[in-house]
C-alpha positions in Angstrom: 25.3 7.8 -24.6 22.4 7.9 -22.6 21.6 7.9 -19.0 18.5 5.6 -18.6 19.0 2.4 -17.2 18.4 -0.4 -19.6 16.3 -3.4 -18.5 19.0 -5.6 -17.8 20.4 -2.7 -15.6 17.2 -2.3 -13.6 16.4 -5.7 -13.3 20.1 -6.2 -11.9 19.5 -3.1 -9.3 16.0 -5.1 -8.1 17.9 -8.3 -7.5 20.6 -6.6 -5.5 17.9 -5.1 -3.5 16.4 -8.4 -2.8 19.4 -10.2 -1.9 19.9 -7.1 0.5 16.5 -8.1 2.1 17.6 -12.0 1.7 15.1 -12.7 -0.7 15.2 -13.9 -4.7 12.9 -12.9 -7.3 11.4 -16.4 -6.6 10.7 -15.2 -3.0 8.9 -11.9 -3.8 7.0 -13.0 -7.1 5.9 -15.7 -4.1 5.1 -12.2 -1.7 3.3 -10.6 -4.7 0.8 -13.5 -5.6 -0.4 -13.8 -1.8 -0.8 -10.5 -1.6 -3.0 -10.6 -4.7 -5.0 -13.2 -3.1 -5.4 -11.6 -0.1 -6.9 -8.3 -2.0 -9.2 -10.4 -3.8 -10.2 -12.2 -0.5 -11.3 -8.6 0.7 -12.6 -7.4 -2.4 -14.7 -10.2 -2.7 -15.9 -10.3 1.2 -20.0 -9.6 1.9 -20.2 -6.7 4.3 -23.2 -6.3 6.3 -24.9 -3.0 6.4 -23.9 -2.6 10.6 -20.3 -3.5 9.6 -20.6 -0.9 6.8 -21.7 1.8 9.4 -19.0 0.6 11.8 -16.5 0.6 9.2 -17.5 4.7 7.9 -17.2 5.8 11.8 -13.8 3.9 12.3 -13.1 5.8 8.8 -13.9 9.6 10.0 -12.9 8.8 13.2 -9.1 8.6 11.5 -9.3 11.1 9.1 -10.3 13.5 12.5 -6.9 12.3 14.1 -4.7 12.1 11.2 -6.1 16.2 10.7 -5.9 17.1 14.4 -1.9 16.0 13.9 -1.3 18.5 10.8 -0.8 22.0 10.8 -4.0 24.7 9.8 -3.8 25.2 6.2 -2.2 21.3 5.6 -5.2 19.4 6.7 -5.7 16.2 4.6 -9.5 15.7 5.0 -10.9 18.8 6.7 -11.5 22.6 5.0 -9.4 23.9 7.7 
């Protein structure tokens, strides 16, 4: 006998979870599809070249924080 949930198992395990969160698989497939929209929204958004440049300094800007917060040898972005 094996270990490995079957599909019926696993999709039993989601819908527990989702009633724990008071949701039905109704509900989240809902959550999912907006969320898909709103990615393509993004994707699909004209950046300007000034919001570009804006948008690489916000980006370094974090990756100095999120580094200055880790130890020396554990950096994320940096050689360090």
């Amino acid at each position: 006998m094996s270990n490995n949930p079957t599909a019926t198992q696993l999709e039993t395990d989601e819908e527990k979870f989702l009633k724990s969160l008071g949701r039905t698989p109704a509900d989240e497939q809902a959550r999912k599809i907006a969320a898909m929209q709103t990615l393509e929204n993004w994707m699909n958004e004209e950046v300007t070249p000034e919001q570009n440049e804006l948008n690489r300094e916000f980006f370094n800007d974090f990756k100095e924080i999120i580094d200055l917060e880790r130890k020396p040898g554990c950096k994320l972005f940096s050689e360090e």
